[in-house]
C-alpha positions as CSV (number, residue, x, y, z in Angstrom):
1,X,0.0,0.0,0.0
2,X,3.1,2.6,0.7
3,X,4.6,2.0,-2.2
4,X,1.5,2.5,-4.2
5,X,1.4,5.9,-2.3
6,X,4.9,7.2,-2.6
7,X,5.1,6.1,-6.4
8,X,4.1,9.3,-9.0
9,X,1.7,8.9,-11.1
10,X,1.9,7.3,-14.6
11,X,3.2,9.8,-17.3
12,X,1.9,9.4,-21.0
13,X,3.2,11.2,-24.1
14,X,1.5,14.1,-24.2
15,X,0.3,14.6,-20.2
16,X,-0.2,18.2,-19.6
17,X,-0.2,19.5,-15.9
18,X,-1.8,22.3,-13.3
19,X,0.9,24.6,-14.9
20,X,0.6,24.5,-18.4
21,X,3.9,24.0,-19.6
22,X,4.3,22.1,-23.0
23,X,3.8,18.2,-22.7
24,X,6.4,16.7,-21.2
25,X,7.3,14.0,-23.7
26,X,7.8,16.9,-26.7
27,X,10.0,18.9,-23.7
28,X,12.2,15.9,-23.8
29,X,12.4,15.1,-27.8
30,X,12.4,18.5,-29.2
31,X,14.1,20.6,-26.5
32,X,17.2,18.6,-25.9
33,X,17.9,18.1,-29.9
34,X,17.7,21.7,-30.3
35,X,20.1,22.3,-27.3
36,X,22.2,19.8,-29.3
37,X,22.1,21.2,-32.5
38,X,23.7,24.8,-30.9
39,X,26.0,23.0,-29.1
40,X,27.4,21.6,-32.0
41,X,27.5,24.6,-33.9
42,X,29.2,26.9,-31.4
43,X,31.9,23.7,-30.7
44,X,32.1,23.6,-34.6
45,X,33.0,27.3,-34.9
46,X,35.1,27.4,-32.5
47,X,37.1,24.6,-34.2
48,X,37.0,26.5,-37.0
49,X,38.6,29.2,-35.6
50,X,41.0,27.8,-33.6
51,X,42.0,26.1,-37.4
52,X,42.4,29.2,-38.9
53,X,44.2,30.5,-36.1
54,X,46.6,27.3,-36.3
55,X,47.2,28.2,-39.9
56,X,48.1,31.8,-39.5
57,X,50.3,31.4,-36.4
58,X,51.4,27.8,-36.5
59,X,53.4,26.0,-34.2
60,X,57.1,25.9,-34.9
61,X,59.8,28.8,-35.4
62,X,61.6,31.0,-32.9
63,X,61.9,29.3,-29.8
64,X,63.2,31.9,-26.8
65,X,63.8,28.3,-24.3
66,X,67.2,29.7,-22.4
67,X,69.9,27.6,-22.1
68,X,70.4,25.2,-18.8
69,X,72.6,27.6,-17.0
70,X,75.8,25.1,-15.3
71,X,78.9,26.3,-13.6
72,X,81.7,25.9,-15.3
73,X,83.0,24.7,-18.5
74,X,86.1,23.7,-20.0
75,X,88.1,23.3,-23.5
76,X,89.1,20.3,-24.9
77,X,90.8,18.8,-27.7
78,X,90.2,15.6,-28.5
79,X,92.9,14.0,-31.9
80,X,91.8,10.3,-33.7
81,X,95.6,9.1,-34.7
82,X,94.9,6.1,-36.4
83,X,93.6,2.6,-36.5
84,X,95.2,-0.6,-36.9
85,X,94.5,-4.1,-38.0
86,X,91.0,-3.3,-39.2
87,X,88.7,-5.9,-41.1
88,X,88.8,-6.4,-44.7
89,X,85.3,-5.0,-45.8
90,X,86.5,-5.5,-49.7
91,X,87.9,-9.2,-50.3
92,X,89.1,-8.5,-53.6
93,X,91.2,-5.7,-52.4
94,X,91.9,-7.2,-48.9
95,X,91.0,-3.2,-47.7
96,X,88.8,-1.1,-46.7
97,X,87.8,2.9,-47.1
98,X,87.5,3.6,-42.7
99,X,86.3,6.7,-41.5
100,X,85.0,7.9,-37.8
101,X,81.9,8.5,-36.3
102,X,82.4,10.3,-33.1
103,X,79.5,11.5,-30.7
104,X,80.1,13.9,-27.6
105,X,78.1,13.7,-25.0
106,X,77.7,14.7,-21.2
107,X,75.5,15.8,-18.2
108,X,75.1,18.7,-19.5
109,X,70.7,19.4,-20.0
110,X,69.5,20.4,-23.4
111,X,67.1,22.8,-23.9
112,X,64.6,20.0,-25.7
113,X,65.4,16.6,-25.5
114,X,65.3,16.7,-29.7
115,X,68.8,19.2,-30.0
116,X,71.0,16.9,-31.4
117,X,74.5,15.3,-30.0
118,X,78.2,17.6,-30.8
119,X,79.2,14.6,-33.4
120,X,82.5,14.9,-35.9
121,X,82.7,12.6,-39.0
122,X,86.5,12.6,-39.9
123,X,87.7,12.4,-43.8
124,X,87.9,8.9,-45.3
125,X,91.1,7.0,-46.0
126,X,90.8,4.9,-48.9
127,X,92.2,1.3,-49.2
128,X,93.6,1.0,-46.0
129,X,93.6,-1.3,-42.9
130,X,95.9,1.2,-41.2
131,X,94.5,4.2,-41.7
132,X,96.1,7.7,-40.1
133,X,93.9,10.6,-39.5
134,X,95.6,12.9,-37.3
135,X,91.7,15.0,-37.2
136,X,91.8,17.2,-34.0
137,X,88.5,18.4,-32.9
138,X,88.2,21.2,-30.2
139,X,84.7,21.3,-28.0
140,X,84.5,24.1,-25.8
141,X,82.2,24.0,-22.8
142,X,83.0,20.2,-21.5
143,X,81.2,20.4,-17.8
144,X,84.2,19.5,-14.9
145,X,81.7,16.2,-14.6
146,X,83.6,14.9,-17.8
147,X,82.1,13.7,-21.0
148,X,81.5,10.3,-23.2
149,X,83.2,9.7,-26.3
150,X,81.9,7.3,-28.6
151,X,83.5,6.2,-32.1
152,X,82.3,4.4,-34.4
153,X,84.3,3.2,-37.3
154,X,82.6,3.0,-40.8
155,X,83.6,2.0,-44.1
156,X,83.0,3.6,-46.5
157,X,80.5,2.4,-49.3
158,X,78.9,5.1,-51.9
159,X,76.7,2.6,-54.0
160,X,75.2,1.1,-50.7
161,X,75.0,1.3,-46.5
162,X,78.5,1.9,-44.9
163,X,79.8,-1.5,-43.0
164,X,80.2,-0.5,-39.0
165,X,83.8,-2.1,-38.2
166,X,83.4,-1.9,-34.4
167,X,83.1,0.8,-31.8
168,X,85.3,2.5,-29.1
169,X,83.9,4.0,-26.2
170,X,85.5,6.2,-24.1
171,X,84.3,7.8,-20.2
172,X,85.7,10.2,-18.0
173,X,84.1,11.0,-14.9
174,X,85.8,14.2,-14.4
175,X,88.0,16.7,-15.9
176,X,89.7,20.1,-14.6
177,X,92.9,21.8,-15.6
178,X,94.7,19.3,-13.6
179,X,93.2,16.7,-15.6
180,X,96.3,14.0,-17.3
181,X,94.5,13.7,-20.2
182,X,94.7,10.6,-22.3
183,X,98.0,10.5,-24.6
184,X,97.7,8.6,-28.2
185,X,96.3,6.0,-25.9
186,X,95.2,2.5,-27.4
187,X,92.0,1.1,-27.6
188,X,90.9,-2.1,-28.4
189,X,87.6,-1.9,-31.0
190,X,84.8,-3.6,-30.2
191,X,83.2,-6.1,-32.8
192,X,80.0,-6.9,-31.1
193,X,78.8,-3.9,-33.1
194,X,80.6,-4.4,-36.0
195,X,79.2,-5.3,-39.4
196,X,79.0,-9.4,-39.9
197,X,80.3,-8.5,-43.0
198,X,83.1,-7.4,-42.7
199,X,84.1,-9.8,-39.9
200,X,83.2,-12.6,-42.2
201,X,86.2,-11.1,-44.3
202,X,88.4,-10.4,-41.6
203,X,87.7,-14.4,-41.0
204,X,88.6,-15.4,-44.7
205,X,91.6,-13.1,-44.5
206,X,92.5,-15.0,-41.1
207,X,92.5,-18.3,-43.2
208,X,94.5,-17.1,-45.8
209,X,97.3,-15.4,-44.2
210,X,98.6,-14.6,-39.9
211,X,96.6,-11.3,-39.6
212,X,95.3,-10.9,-36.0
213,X,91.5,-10.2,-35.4
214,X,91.9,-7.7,-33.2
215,X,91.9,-3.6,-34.0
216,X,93.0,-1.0,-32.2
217,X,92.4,3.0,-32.3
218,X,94.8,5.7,-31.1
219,X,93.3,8.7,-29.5
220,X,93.8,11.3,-27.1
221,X,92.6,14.2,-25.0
222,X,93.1,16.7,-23.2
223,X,91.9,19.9,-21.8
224,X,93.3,23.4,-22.8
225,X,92.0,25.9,-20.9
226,X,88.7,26.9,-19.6
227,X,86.1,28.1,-21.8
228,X,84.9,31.5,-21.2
229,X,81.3,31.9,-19.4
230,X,78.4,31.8,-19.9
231,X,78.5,27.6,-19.8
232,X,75.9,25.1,-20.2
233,X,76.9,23.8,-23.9
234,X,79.3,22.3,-25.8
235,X,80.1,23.7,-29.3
236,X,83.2,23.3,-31.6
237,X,85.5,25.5,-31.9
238,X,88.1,23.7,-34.3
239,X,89.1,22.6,-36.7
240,X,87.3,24.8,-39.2
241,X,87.1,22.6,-42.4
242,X,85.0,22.0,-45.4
243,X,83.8,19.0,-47.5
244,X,82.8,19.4,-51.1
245,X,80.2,16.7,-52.1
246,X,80.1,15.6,-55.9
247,X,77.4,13.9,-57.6
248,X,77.6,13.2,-61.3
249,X,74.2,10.9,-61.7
250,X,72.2,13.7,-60.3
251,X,74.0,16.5,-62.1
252,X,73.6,14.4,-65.7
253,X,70.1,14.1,-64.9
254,X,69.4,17.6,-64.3
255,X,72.1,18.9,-66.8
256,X,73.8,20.5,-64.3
257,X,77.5,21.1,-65.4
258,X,80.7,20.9,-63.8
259,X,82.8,24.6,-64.2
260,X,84.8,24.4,-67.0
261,X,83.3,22.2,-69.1
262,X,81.3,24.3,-71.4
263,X,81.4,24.4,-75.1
264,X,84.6,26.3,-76.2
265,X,85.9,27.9,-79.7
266,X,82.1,26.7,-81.6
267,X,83.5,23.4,-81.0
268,X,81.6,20.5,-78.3
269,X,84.1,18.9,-76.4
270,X,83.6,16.1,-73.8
271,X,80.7,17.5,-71.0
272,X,81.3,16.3,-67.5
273,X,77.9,16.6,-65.6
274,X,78.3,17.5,-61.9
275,X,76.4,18.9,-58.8
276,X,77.9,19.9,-55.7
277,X,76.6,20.0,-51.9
278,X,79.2,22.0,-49.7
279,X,79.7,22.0,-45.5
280,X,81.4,24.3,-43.7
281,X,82.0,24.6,-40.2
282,X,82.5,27.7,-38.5
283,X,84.0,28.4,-35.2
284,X,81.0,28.5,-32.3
285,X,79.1,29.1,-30.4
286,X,76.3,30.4,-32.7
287,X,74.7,33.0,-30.5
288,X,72.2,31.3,-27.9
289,X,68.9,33.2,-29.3
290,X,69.5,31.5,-32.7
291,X,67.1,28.7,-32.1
292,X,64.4,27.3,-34.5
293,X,62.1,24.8,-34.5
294,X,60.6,23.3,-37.7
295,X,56.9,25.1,-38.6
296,X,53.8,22.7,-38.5
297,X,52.3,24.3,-41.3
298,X,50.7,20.9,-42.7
299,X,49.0,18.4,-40.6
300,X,51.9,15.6,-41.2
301,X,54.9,17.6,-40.8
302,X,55.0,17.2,-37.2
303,X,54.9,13.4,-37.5
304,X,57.4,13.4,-40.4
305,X,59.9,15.0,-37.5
306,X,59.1,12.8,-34.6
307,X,58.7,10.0,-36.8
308,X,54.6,9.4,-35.2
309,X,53.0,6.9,-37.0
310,X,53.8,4.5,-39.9
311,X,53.5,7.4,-42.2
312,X,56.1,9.6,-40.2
313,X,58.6,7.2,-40.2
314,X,58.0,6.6,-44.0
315,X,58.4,10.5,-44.7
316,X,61.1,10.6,-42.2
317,X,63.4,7.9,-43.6
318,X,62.8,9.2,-46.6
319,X,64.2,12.3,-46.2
320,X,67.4,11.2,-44.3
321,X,67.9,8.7,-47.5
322,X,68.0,12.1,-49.5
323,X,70.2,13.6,-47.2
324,X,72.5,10.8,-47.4
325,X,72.1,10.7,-51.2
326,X,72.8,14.6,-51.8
327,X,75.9,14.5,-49.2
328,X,77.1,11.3,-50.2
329,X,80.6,10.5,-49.5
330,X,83.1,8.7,-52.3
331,X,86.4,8.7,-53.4
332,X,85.6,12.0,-55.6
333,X,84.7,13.9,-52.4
334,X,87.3,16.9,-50.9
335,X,88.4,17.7,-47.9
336,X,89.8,20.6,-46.6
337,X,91.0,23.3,-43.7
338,X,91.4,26.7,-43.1
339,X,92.2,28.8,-40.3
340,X,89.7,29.7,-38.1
341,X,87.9,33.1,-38.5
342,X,90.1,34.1,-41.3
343,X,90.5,35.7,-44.3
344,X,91.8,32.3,-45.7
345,X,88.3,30.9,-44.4
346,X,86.9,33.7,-46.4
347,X,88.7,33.0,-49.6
348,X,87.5,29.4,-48.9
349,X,84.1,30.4,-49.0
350,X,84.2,32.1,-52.0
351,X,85.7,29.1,-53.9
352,X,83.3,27.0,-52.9
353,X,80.4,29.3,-54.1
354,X,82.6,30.1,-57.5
355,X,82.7,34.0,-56.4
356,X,80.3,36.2,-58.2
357,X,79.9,34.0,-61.5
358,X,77.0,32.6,-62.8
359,X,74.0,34.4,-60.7
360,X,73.8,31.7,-58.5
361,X,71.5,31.5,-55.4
362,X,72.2,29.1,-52.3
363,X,70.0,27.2,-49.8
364,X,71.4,27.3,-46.7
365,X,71.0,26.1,-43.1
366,X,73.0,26.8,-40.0
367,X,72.9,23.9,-37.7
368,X,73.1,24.5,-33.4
369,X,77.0,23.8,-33.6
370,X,78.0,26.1,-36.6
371,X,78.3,23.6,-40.0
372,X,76.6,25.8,-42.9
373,X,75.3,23.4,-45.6
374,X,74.6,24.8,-48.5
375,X,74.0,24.3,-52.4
376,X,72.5,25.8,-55.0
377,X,68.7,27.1,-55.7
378,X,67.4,27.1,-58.7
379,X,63.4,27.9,-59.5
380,X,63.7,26.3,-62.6
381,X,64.8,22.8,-61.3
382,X,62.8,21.1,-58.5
383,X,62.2,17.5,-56.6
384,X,58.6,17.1,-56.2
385,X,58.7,15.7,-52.8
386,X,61.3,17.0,-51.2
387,X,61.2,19.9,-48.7
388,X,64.6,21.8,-49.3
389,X,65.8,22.6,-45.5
390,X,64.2,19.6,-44.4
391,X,66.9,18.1,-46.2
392,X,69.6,20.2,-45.4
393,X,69.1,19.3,-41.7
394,X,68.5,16.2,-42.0
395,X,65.5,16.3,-40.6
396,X,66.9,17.7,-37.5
397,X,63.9,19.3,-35.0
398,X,65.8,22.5,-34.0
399,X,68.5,24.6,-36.1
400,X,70.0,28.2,-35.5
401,X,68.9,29.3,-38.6
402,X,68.2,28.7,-42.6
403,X,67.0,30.4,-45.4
404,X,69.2,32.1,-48.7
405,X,72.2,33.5,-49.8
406,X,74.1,34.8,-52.4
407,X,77.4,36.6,-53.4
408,X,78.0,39.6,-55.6
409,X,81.4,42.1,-56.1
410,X,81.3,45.5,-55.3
411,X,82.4,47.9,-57.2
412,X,83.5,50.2,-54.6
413,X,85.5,47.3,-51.6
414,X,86.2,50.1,-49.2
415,X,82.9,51.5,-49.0
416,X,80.0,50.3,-47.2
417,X,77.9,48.0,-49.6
418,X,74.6,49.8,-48.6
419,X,76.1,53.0,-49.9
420,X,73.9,54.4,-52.9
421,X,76.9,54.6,-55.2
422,X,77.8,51.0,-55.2
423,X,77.0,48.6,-57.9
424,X,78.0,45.5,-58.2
425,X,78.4,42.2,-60.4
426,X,75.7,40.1,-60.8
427,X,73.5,43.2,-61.5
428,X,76.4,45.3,-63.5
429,X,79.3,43.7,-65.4
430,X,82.1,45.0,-63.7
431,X,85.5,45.2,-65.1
432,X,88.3,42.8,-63.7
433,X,86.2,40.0,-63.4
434,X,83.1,37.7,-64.6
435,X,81.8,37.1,-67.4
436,X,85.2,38.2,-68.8
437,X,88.0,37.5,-66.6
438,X,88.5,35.2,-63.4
439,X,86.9,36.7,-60.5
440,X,89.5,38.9,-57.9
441,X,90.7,36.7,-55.2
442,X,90.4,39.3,-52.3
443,X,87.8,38.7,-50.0
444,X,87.2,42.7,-49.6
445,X,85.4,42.4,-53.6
446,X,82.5,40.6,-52.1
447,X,79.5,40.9,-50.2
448,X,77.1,37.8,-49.0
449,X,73.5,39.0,-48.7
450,X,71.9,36.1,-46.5
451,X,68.3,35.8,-45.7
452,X,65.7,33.6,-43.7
453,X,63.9,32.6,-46.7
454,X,62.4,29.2,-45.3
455,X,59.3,27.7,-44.7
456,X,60.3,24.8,-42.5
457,X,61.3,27.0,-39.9
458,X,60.8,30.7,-40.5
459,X,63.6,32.1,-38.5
460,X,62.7,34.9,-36.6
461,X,63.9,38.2,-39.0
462,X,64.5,40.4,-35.6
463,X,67.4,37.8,-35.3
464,X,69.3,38.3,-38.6
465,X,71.6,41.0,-36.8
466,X,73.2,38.1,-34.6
467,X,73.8,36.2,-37.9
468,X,75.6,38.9,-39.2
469,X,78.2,39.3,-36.6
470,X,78.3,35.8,-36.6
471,X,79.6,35.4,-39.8
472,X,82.0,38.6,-39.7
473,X,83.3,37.1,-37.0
474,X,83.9,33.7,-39.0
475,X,84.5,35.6,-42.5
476,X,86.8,38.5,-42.4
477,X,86.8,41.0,-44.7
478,X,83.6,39.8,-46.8
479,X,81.1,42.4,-46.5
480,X,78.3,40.3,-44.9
481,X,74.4,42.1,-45.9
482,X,71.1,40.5,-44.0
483,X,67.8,41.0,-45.3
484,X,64.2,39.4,-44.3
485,X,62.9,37.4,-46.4
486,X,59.8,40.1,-47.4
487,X,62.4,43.2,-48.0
488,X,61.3,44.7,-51.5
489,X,64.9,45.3,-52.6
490,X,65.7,42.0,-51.6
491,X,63.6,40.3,-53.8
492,X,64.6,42.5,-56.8
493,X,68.0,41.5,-56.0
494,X,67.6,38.2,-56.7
495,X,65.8,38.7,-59.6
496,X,68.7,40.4,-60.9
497,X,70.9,37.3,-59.9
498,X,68.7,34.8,-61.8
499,X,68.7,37.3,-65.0
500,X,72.4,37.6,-65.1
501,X,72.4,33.4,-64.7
502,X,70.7,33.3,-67.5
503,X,73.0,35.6,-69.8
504,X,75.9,33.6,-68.1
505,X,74.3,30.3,-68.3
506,X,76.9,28.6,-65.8
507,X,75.6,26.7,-62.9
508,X,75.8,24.3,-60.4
509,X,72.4,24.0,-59.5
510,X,71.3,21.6,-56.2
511,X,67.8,20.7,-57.6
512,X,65.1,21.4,-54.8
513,X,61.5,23.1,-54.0
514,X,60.3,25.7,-52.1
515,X,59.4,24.1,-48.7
516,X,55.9,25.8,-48.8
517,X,55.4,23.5,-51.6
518,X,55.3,20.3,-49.7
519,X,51.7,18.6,-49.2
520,X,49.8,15.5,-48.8
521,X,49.9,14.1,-51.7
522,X,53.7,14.7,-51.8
523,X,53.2,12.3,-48.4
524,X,51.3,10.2,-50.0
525,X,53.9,9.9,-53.1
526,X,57.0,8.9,-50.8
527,X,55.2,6.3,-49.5
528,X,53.4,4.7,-52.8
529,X,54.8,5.6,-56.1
530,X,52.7,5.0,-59.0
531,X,53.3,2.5,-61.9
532,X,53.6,5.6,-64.7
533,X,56.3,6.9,-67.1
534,X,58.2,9.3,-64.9
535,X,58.7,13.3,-64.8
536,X,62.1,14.7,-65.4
537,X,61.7,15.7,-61.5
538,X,60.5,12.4,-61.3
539,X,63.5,10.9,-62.1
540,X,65.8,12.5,-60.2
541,X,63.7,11.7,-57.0
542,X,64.1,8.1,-58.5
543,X,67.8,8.5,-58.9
544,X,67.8,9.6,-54.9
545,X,66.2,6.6,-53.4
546,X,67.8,4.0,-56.2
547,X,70.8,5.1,-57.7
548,X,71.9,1.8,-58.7
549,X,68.7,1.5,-60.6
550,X,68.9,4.9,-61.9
551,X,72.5,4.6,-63.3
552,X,71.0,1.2,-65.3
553,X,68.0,2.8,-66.8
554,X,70.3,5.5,-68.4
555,X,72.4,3.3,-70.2
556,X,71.8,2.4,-73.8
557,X,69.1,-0.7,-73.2
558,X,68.6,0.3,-70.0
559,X,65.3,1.4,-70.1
560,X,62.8,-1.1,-68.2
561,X,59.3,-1.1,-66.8
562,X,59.7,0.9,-63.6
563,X,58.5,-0.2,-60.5
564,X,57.9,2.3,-57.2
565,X,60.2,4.0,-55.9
566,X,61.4,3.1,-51.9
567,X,61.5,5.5,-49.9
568,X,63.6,4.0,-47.3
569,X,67.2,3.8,-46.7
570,X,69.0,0.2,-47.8
């Protein structure tokens, strides 16, 4: 009987009660949808403009994170002698091409876990077992809690992956000024990490003849003086050197020229096709507030750095294989060194960009420890998916800066190359040099006008000032000009550079896009490449992930049904 009491009465669809409000079955079905509806209109909206927010401002660029302040820091300079007894990674020869792979490390606490290591890649000897380097490298800013040194030892393979020949690791739990230091020291090489490879031959070669399967590298290190304040990084100070990458598949394919080989006297004579990708490292640090992160300015680009996802890693490992491919090492590559902050660095410089001839535009990026890559731009060449700095870093997360460059002469070297009387070569011919003579070998001729031209990482333009005395300090006597990328008078510039290329018609383009020209379909194409007849920029992309394949399609004959590209390192 309660509970017939206590329970409410029975509602129906459509029951109306003492205080005539709508019937509460339509209060449920048409009020709560229409509450709904808004809902969903206001949270889509707001999407909206949070999207269109995201695409004006995205995330990515400047990045104003101060460096870990530490205590004290010191300088030291670490020298890779030489190697013995290491394996045979060629049987025929009974040699191999070792180079090594050293990576710095400490306590020290990056500013984002994604800066990279201080690493030093030393220059290859060819067909030797024995090899002798003698490469010093100076790091300033080692912490008084010491460091780890790893080496690896490579050898050297063009056509395919390098063979590891073993590792040496090396740990010092604390340094000062009274450190000993180590002293062309000998250390046995590891071959648990070694390639199987090249053990296999250093087996066969066991068989055949008394050679010991042991190696051993010479190294040492030791501190010379304390780096001046503030600390909390390491950055290389020395050696400054330069490597000068050659490519010959790529250059045929794009008909890119090495110097010199032009037709002469009406007459063709023998063409040798080239390109050539150029580092340079410069004595550090780079200034602290040079510090840029790559732009999410498409929805995959983020994954493609951080490798999320199957189709990061795809767009990822794709890009490293083109990094490897357009600074591949061989037996045509050159080495070099100059003394640091110099005007024999500058003249080096100019070499390696062939002065003022030809009109030619660089890409360029500056990474956190001072290398400058850089090769050519040219508009009217491109790789359809490939995003140009992204290369240039290889993929790295944070750099100090990227963007353009070129070089012109001035007519006037003593005064100021802003001053209105000044003209200059690209945009005039000037007399005593190109197109009619060899370019003047005095670094006071020149001045480099450098901008932040990218859209991977859109350096802050506020910043370009700390470039500048950057690189006066690390090119003497070159007249050194900054611009931001949207300056009117820069753009004409250029446009005066790619005129006079044109009338000069010398180059030595590096084939490459506008990073704002990456999208998802170029995401899309590094991971499945269609069954079709190929693009010229096709083609070279092709050449990139399979040169071997490449080469064998351009011989006479060698054309075949082509099958998709990988986009994945061998």
């Amino acid at each position: 009987m309660s509970q017939e009491k206590l329970a409410p009465p029975p509602e129906t669809n459509g029951a109306v009660d003492d205080t005539n409000h709508a019937p509460t079955g339509i209060t449920e079905k048409e009020e709560k949808p229409q509450h709904g509806k808004v809902g969903a209109t206001k949270e889509k909206l707001s999407n909206k403009q949070q999207k269109l927010k995201d695409e004006k401002h995205p995330a990515g660029g400047y990045d104003k994170t101060p460096i870990p302040p530490a205590r004290d820091g010191y300088t030291v300079k670490f020298t890779f002698h030489r190697a013995e007894n290491l394996p045979v990674a060629d049987l025929n020869s009974r040699s191999s091409d070792p180079y090594i792979h050293a990576t710095l490390t400490s306590a020290l606490q990056k500013r984002h876990k994604e800066d990279p290591d201080l690493i030093l890649r030393t220059p290859t000897i060819h067909k030797n077992t024995d090899p002798e380097w003698n490469t010093e490298w100076i790091v300033g800013g080692v912490p008084s809690s010491g460091f780890r040194l790893k080496c690896r030892i490579y050898d050297e393979d063009p056509s395919d992956h390098d063979d590891r020949l073993g590792n040496v690791t090396i740990s010092v739990g604390r340094i000062g000024l009274d450190w000993q230091g180590i002293h062309e020291e000998q250390f046995d090489i590891k071959k648990r990490m070694g390639s199987k490879r090249a053990y296999s031959l250093r087996a066969c070669a066991v068989l055949l003849s008394s050679v010991n399967m042991s190696g051993h590298l010479y190294l040492s290190a030791e501190v010379i003086g304390e780096t001046e304040p503030p600390h909390g990084r390491m950055y290389t100070i020395g050696e400054t050197s330069w490597v000068k990458h050659f490519s010959p598949m790529i250059g045929r394919l794009t008909g890119t020229k090495a110097p010199g080989t032009d037709e002469a006297g009406g007459e063709s004579k023998t063409q040798r096709y080239d390109f050539q990708a150029n580092q340079f490292q410069l004595q550090g640090p780079v200034p602290s507030e040079l510090y840029h992160r790559f732009v999410e300015f498409k929805p995959f680009v983020k994954g493609m750095f951080s490798k999320a996802g199957v189709r990061g890693r795809i767009l990822n490992r794709a890009l490293h294989h083109q990094h490897a491919s357009v600074y591949n090492f061989s037996n045509s590559t050159e080495y070099g060194t100059v003394k640091p902050r110099s005007e024999e660095a500058s003249l080096q410089f100019l070499k390696m960009v062939h002065f003022d001839e030809g009109g030619r535009i660089f890409t360029y990026v500056l990474t956190l420890d001072g290398l400058l890559r850089f090769t050519e731009t040219g508009k009217e060449f491109g790789i359809d998916l490939l995003s140009k700095h992204t290369m240039h870093s290889d993929v790295n997360v944070y750099i100090a800066c990227s963007g353009e460059f070129f070089v012109r002469r001035l007519k006037h070297p003593k005064r100021p190359a802003e001053d209105l009387s000044q003209e200059s070569h690209p945009d005039a011919d000037l007399k005593g040099g190109p197109p009619h003579t060899d370019p003047p070998k005095d670094p006071k001729n020149y001045e480099l006008v450098i901008d932040n031209d990218s859209g991977t990482y859109r350096p802050d333009g506020s910043l370009l000032p700390l470039l500048k005395d950057f690189l006066d300090l690390n090119f003497p006597g070159l007249h050194v000009v900054t611009k931001e990328c949207t300056h009117e008078k820069l753009g004409k510039w250029k446009e005066g550079q790619r005129e006079k290329k044109k009338a000069e018609g010398k180059n030595i383009t590096m084939v490459q896009n506008s990073d704002d020209e990456i999208s998802s379909s170029d995401e899309e194409g590094l991971e499945d490449h269609i069954n079709t007849k190929k693009s010229g920029k096709e083609k070279l992309f092709h050449a990139l992930e399979n040169p071997k394949e490449a080469a064998r399609e351009m011989m006479p004959g060698g054309h075949h049904k082509e099958g998709n590209g990988e986009g994945s390192r061998a």
